[in-house]
Every structure is written in C-alpha cells, then in structure tokens.
Backbone bond lengths (Angstrom), bond angles and torsions (degrees), N, CA, C in turn:
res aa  C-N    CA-C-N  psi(-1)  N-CA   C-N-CA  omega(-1)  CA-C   N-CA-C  phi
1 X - - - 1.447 - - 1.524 109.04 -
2 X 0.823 121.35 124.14 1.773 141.15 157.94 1.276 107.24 -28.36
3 X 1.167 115.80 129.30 1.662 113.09 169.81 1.791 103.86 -110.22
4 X 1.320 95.14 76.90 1.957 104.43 -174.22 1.769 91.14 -130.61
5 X 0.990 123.66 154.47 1.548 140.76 151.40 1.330 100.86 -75.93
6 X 1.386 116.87 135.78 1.054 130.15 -162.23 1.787 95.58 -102.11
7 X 1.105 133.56 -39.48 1.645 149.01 155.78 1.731 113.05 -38.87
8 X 1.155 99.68 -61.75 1.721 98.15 -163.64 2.026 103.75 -124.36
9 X 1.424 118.02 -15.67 1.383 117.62 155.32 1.629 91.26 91.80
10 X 0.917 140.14 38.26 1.549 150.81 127.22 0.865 117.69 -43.73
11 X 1.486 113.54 110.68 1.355 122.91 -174.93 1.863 106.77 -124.37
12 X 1.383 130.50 -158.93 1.042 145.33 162.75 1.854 123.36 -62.30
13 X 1.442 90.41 135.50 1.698 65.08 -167.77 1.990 97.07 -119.41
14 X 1.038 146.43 157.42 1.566 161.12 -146.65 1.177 103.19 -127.46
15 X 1.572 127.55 118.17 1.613 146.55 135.87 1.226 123.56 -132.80
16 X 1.609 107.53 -148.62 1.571 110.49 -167.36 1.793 89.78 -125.54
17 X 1.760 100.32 135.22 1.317 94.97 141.90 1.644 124.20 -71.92
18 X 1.086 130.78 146.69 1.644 128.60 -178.97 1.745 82.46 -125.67
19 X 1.693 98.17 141.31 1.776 127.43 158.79 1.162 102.02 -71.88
20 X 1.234 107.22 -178.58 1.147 121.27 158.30 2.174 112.42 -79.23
21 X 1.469 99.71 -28.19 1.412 99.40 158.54 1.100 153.50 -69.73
22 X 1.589 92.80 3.72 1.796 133.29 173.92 2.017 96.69 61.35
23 X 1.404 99.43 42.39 1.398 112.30 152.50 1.540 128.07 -76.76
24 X 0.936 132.06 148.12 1.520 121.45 -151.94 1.899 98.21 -135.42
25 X 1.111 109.37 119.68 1.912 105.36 163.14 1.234 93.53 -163.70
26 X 1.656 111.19 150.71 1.496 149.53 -134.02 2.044 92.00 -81.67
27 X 1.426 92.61 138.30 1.550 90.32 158.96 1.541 114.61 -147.16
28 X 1.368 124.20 -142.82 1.429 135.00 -162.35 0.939 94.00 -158.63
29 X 1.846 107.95 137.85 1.742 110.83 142.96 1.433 74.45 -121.94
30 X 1.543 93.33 140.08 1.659 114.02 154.53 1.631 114.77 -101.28
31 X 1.410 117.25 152.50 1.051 155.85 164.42 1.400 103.57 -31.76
32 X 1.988 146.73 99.36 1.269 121.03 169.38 1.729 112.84 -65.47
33 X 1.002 82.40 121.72 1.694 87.50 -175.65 1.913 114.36 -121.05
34 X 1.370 118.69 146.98 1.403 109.24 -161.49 1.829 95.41 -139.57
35 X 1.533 122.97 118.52 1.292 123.56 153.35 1.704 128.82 -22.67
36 X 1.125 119.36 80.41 1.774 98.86 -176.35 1.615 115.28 -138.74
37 X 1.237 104.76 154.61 1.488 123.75 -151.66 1.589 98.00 -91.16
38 X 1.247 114.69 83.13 1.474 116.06 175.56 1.221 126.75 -129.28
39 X 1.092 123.86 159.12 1.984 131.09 172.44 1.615 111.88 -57.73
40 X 1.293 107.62 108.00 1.670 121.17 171.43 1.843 109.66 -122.80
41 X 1.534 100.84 106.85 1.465 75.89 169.87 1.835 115.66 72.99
42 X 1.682 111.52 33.86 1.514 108.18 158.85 1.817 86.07 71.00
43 X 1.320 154.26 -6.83 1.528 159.41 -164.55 1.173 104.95 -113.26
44 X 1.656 114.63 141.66 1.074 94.70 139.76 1.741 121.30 -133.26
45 X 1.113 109.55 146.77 1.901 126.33 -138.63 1.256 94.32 -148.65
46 X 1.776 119.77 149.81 1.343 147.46 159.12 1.593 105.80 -68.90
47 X 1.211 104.19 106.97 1.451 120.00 147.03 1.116 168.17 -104.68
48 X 1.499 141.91 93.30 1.367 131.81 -158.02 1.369 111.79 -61.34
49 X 1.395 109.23 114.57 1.657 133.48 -174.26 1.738 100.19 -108.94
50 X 1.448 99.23 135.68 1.847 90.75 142.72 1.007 119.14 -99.97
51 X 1.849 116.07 178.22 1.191 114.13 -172.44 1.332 135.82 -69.09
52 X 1.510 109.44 -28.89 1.289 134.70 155.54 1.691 113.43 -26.95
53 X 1.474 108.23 -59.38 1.378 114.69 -154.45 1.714 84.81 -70.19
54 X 1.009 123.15 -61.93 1.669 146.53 -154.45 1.680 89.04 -52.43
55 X 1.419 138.43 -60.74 1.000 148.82 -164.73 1.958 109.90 -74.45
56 X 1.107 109.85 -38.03 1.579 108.48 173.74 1.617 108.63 -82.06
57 X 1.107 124.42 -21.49 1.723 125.81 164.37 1.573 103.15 118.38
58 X 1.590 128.79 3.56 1.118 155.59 -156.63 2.106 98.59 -58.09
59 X 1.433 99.83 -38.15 1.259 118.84 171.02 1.446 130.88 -115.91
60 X 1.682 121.76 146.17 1.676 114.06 -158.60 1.952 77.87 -118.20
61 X 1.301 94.13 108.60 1.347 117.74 167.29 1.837 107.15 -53.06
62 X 1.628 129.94 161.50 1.567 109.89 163.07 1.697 90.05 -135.71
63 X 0.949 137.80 153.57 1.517 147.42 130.48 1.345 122.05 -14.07
C-alpha cells in the first residue's frame, strides 16, 4: 500500500539524519495517515486520509 493521501497527495518526504559528528545517512518522514470510512465520489469506501485533510473538513466522514 502507498503511503500517499489519497485527498491532498501527501506522500513521504527524504533527508539526512545528521550526528552530532555531522555524519549524514538517509531517512523518512512519512505522511500521518488514518484508514476512514467516508463519501468519495456518490461511494462510500475506505480511505487513506492524513490528518491534515480529516481536521480542515477536506473529507465527509459516514457512520
């Protein structure tokens, strides 16, 4: 499974951890993203949302 928001297209984003020895190797922040049962498209379907989207009203949650 994709770690993208399916709403606003948030995906993973790429840097460096740095030491304190100003050593450098690759990491990740991922996307908080949450399973939820909402209206897409007249449907209603499981969607990977972030929190962002879920919290500005970006998505119509259903019961």
């Amino acid at each position: 499974m994709a770690r993208i928001c399916e709403v606003c297209g948030k995906g993973p984003q790429v840097g460096n951890n740095v030491s304190h020895a100003n050593n450098k190797t690759k990491r990740r922040w991922l996307p908080n993203l949450r399973r939820v049962r909402a209206l897409q498209n007249g449907q209603v379907r499981y969607i990977m949302v972030c929190t962002r989207c879920l919290r500005s009203g970006r998505v119509v949650k259903t019961a």
